[in-house]
C-alpha positions in Angstrom: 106.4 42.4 180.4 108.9 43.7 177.9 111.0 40.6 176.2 114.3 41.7 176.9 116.3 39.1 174.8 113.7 39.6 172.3 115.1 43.2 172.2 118.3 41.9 172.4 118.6 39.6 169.2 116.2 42.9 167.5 118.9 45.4 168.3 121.8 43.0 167.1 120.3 42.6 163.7 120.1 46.2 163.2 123.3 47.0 164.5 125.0 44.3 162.2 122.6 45.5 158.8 125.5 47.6 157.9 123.1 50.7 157.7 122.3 51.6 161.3 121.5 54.9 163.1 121.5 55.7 166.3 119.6 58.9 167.1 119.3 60.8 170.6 116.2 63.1 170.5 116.2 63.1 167.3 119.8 63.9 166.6 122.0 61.5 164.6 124.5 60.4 166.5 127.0 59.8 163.9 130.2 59.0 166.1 128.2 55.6 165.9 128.4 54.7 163.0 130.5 51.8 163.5 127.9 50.7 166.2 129.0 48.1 169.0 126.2 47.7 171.6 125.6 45.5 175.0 122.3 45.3 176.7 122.4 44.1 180.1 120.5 44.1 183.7 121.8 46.3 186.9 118.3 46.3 189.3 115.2 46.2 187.6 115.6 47.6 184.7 118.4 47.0 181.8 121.6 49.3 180.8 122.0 49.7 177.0 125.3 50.4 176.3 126.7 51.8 172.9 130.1 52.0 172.2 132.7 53.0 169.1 136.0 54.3 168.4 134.1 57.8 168.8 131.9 57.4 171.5 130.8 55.8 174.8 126.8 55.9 175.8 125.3 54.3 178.7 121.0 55.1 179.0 119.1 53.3 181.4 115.7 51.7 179.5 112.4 52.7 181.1 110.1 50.9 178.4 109.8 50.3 174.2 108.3 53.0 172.9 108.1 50.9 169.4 109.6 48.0 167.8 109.6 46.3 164.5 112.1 45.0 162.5 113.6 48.0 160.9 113.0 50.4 164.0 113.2 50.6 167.8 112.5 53.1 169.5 113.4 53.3 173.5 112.4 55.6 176.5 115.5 55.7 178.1 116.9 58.1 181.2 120.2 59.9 180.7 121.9 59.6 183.9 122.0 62.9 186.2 119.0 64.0 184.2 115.0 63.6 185.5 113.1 63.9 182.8 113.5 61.0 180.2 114.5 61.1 176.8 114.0 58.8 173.5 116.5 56.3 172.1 116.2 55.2 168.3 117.7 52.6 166.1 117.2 52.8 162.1 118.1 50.5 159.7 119.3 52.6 157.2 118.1 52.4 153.1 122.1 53.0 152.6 125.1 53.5 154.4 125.8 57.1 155.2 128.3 58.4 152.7 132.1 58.6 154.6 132.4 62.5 154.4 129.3 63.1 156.1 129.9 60.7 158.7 133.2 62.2 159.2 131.8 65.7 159.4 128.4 64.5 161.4 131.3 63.3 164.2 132.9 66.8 163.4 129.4 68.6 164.5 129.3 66.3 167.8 132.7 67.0 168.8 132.5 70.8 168.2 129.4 70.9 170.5 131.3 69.6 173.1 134.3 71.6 172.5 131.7 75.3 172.5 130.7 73.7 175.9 134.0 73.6 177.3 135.1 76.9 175.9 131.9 79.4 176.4 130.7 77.4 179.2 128.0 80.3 180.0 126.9 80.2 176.2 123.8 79.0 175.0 124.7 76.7 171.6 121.5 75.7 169.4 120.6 74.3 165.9 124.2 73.1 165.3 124.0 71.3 161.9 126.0 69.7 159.0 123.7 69.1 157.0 123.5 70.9 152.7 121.0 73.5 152.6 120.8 74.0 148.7 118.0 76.1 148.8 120.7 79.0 151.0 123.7 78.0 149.4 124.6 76.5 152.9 127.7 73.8 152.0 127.8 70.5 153.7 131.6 71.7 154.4 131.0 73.5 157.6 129.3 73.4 160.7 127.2 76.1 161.1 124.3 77.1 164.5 124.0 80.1 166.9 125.7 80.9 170.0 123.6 83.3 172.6 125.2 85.0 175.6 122.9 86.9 177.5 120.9 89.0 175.0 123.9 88.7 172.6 123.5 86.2 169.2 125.8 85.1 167.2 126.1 83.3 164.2 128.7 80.2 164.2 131.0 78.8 161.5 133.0 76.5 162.3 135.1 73.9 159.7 137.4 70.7 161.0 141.1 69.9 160.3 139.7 66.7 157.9 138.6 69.5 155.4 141.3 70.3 152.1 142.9 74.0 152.3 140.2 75.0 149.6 137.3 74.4 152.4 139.3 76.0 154.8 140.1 78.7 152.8 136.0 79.2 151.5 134.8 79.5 154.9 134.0 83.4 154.8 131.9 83.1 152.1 129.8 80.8 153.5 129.5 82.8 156.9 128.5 85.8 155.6 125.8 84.1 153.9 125.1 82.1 156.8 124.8 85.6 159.4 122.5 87.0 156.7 120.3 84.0 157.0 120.5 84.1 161.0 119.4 88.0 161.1 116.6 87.7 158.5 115.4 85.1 161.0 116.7 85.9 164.4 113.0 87.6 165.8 114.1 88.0 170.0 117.9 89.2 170.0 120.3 91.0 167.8 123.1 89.4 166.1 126.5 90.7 166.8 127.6 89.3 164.2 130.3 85.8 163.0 132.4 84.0 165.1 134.7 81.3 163.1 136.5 78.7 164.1 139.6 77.2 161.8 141.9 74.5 162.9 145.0 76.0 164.4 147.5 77.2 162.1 145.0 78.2 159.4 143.7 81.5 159.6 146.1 83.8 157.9 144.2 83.4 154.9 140.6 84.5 156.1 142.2 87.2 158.5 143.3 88.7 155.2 139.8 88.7 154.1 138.4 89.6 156.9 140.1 93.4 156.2 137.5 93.7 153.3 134.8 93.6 155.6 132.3 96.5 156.2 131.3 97.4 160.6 128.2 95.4 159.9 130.0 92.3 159.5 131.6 92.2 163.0 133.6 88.9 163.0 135.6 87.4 165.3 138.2 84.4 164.4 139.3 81.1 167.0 141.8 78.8 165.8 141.2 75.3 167.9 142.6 71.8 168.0 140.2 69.2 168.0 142.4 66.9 169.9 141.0 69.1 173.0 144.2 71.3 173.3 143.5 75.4 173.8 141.6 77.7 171.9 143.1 81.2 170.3 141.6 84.4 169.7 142.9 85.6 166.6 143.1 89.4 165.3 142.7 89.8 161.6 144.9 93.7 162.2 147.7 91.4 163.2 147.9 89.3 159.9 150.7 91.0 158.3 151.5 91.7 154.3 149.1 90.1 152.4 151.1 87.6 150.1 151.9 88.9 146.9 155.0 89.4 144.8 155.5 92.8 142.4 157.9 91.5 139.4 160.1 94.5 138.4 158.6 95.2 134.4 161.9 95.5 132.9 163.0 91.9 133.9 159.2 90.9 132.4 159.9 92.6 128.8 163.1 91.1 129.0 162.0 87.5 129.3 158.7 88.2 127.0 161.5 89.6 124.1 163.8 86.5 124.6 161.0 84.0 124.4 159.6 85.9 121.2 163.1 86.0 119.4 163.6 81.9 119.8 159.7 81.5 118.5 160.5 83.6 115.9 163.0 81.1 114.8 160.8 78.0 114.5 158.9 77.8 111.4 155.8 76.0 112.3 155.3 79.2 115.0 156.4 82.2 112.5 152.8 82.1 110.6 151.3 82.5 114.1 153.5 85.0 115.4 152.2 87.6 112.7 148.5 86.9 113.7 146.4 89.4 116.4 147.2 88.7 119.9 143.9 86.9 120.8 145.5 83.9 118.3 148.8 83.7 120.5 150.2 85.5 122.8 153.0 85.2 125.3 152.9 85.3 129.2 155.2 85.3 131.5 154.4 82.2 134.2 154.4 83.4 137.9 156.8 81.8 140.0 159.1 80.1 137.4 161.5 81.8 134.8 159.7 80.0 131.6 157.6 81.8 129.3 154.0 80.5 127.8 152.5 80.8 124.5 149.2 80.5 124.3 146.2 80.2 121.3 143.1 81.8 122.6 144.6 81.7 126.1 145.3 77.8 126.1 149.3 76.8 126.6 150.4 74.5 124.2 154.4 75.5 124.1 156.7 76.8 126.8 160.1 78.6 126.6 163.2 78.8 128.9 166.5 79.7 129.0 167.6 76.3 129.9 165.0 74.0 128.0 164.2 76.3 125.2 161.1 75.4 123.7 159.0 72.2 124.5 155.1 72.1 123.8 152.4 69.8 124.4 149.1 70.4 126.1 148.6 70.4 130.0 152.3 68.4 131.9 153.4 66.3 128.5 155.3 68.6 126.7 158.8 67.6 124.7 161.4 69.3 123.5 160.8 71.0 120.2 163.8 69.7 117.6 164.1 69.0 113.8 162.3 65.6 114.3 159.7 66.9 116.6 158.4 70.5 114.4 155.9 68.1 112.5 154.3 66.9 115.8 154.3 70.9 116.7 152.5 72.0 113.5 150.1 68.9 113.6 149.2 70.5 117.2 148.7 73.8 116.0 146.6 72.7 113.5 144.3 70.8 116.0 144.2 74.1 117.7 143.0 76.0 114.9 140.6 74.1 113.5 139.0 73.4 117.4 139.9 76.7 119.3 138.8 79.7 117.6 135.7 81.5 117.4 134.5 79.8 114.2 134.8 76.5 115.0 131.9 74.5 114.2 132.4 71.7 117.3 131.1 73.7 119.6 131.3 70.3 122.5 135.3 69.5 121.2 137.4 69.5 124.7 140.0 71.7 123.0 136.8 74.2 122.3 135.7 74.3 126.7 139.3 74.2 127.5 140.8 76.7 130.0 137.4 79.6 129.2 139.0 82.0 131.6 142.3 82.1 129.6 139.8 82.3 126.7 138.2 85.3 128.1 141.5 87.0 129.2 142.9 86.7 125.9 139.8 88.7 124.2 139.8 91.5 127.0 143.5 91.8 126.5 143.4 91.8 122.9 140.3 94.8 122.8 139.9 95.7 126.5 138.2 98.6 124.8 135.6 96.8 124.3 135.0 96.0 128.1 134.8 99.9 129.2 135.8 102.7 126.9 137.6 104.3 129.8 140.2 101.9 130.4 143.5 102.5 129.0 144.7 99.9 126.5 148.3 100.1 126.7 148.0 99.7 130.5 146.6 95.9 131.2 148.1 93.5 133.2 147.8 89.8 133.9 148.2 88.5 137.2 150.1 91.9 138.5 150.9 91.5 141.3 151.0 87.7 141.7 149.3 85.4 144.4 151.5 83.7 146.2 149.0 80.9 147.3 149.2 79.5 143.6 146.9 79.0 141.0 143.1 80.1 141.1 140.3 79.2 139.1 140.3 83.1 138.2 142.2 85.4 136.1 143.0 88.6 137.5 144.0 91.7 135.5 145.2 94.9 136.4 144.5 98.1 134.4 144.0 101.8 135.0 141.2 104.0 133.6 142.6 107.3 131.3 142.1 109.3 134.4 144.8 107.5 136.3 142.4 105.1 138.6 143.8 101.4 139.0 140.9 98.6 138.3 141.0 95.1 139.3 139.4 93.0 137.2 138.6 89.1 137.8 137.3 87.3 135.0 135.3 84.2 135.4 133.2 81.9 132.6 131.6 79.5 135.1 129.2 80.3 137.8 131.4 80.3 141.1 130.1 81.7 144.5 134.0 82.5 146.0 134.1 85.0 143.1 133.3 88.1 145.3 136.0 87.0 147.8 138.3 86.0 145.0 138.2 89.8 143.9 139.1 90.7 147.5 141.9 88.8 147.7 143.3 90.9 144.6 141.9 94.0 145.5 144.0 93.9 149.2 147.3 92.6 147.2 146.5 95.5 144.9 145.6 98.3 147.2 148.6 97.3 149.3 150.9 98.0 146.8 149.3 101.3 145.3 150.0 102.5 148.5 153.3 101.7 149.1 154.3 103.2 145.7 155.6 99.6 144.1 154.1 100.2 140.8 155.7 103.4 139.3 158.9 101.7 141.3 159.1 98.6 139.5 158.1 100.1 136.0 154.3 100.0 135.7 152.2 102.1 134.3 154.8 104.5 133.0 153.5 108.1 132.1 150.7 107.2 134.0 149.9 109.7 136.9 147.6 107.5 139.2 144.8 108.3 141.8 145.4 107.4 145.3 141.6 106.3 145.5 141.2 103.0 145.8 141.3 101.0 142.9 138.0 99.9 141.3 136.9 96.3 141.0 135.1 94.9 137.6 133.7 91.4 138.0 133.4 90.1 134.7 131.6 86.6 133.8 128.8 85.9 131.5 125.4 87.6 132.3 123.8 84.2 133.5 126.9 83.2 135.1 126.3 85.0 138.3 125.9 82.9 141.5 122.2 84.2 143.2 124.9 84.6 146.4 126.2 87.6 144.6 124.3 90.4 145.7 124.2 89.3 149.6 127.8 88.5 149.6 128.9 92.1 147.8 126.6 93.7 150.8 129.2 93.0 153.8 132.2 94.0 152.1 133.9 97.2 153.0 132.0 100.9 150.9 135.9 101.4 150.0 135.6 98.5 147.7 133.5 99.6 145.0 132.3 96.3 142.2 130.5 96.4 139.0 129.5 93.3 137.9 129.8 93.3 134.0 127.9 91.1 132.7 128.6 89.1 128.6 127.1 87.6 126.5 126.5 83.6 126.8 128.0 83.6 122.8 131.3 85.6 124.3 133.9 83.4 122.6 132.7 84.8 119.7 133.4 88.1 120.0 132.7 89.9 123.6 129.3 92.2 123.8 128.4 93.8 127.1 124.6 93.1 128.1 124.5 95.1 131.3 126.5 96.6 134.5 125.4 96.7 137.4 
């Protein structure tokens, strides 16, 4: 006969370890973490009783399957089901990290929220867990949904999750629905079904556009907190956020800012100097101009501030007193930032590569593609309007008149195929409503209503493996050429294939 208290004092010095699992049939049940458990007698055989802030679980024990003094396992009945199942408790090497208790409890409530929504659906291998190996991120919840002889691949991401996440998801999906149909043997898959908190989806609607047929996809916003579940369609999504600033207004603030540097003597031996030493851009969103060495700010100008400098938020105002402070800077910045420094590890060296890399294709963009146009290069035209990005994007135009986007990245990043969506739509939206001849771009330039061309340029072993899947579910309109550098770019850029 089983020794019940035994059991009892066994189970309470796992549960107060502070590394205990519970698992159901082998799944982790996560929304006990913070175990709380009772076992007690109704009839002949005991009631254990688990409890948290996340979940309530009542089993009836039919017999111990195993104990010792870091496991127990128990043959327990589910109530309302015949055939018996298995109850384990773990104590744990470590605590399970926050986050992925957090998005464990996620996976568990989503399950029951599938249920409840496709009632008639069949939902399997739903899973949290980091596949490295597939570039599957721990971020999502991710399984298949069957309905009738239909399969489809599941995405799904919780309201806990930062915009970024949210924002990622499709990336992830596609690579997910590849996975699923390289391994899906009985049925067909349809395709993705996503589902985003409620009030998210604009974003990955937008990128949804990009798209080819063979990615059918079909978006659900959902509240968590059990409230209803929304359909959404991506055609209904609107503009795509962006913002065309009229040229003229651009050169005006570009000649302003260039006439007050030209003023300051610790800048004038600068100013005379290529543009990849310094050059002046105009900052999205705020009426202050940036000069830049090699792409990194280190002085800002403004009507109403004039100049300050500094490196990243600490910037003061640049007087009489304060020049020596500027030239001491500049200094640092040349002996550090160029491409014949010889501290190759100095942080002002590895700051801001992108801006780096944008500086040399906008000083010789030649040298990326002898068929792009040289006086006609833009940065960040048109501008996002979700803010910064961790890529550059520049706009120019080939010498027979078709618009490229290029997206420039120095760090292997597996969001940069959807990254050059994003810019392509904001782009290809405004080609077609005729904003850039309107608002003084490419002047003298007659330009090809095809759509524009996308060059994705990194260095050559900079490319995520994800690449290649991800470029094969975007839409044939969208046509990329990865370009890829040298790893030795900063010291002058050499093209070592395109593809």
């Amino acid at each position: 006969m089983t020794d019940w208290f035994e059991l009892d004092r066994a189970l309470g010095a796992i549960a107060s370890s502070g590394s205990a699992e519970v698992r159901e049939d082998g799944e982790w049940l996560a929304e006990l973490a913070a175990l709380h458990y009772e076992l007690r007698h109704e009839g002949k055989t005991p009631l254990v009783h688990l409890w948290s802030d996340e979940r309530n679980l009542t089993r009836r024990v039919l017999r111990v399957r195993e104990h010792s003094r870091d496991r127990i396992v128990l043959e327990v009945r589910r109530f309302g089901r015949a055939k018996p199942g298995r109850l384990e408790f773990l104590r744990a090497d470590s605590p399970r990290s926050p986050g992925r208790i957090t998005r464990e409890q996620f996976r568990a409530r989503f399950q029951r929220i599938l249920a409840e929504r496709f009632p008639d659906a069949i939902v399997d291998s739903l899973s949290a867990s980091p596949d490295l190996e597939h570039s599957f991120s721990g971020l999502y919840v991710r399984g298949r949904m069957r309905e009738g002889s239909s399969v489809w691949a599941v995405l799904a991401v919780s309201s806990a999750e930062n915009a970024a996440a949210i924002e990622g998801i499709l990336t992830f999906a596609i690579l997910w629905l590849d996975w699923t149909r390289d391994h899906s043997e009985r049925h067909a898959v349809e395709g993705l079904r996503l589902f985003v908190p409620a009030g998210t989806s604009r974003f990955l609607r937008e990128r949804a556009l990009a798209l080819s047929s063979g990615a059918r996809t079909e978006i659900f916003e959902f509240q968590e907190t059990g409230g209803p579940m929304q359909k959404m369609d991506p055609a209904e999504v609107g503009n795509v956020a962006s913002r065309l600033t009229a040229r003229r207004d651009v050169e005006s603030m570009l000649c302003a800012a260039r006439d007050a540097a030209a003023r300051v003597p610790a800048l004038v031996p600068l100013i005379g100097e290529s543009a990849g030493h310094i050059r002046a851009n105009l900052l999205p969103g705020v009426n202050e101009v940036a000069f830049c060495f090699y792409g990194l700010a280190f002085a800002r100008w403004s009507r109403d501030n004039g100049i300050r400098f500094g490196l990243g938020d600490r910037l003061q105002r640049l007087t009489g007193t304060t020049e020596a402070a500027l030239k001491r800077l500049i200094h640092q910045l040349v002996t550090h930032r160029s491409s014949v420094a010889s501290d190759t590890k100095h942080s002002l060296y590895r700051a801001a590569p992108e801006r780096w890399l944008e500086s040399l294709v906008l000083e010789g963009s030649e040298k990326l593609d002898a068929q792009l146009d040289p006086q006609h290069v833009y940065s960040q035209v048109p501008a996002l309007l979700a803010g910064s990005r961790g890529v550059l994007d520049l706009l120019g135009v080939t010498r027979r008149g078709r618009l490229v986007v290029i997206e420039l990245k120095a760090t292997e990043d597996i969001q940069l195929p959807m990254q050059a969506v994003d810019y392509w739509l904001r782009v290809r939206r405004h080609q077609l409503m005729g904003d850039f001849h309107r608002h003084g771009y490419f002047v003298g330039v007659e330009l090809d209503p095809k759509p524009p061309l996308v060059w994705i340029v990194a260095p050559g072993l900079r490319f995520h493996p994800a690449t290649d899947t991800l470029l094969r579910y975007l839409s044939p309109e969208i046509q990329i050429t990865r370009v890829g550098l040298s790893e030795n770019w900063r010291r002058g850029l050499k093209i070592i294939f395109r593809q």
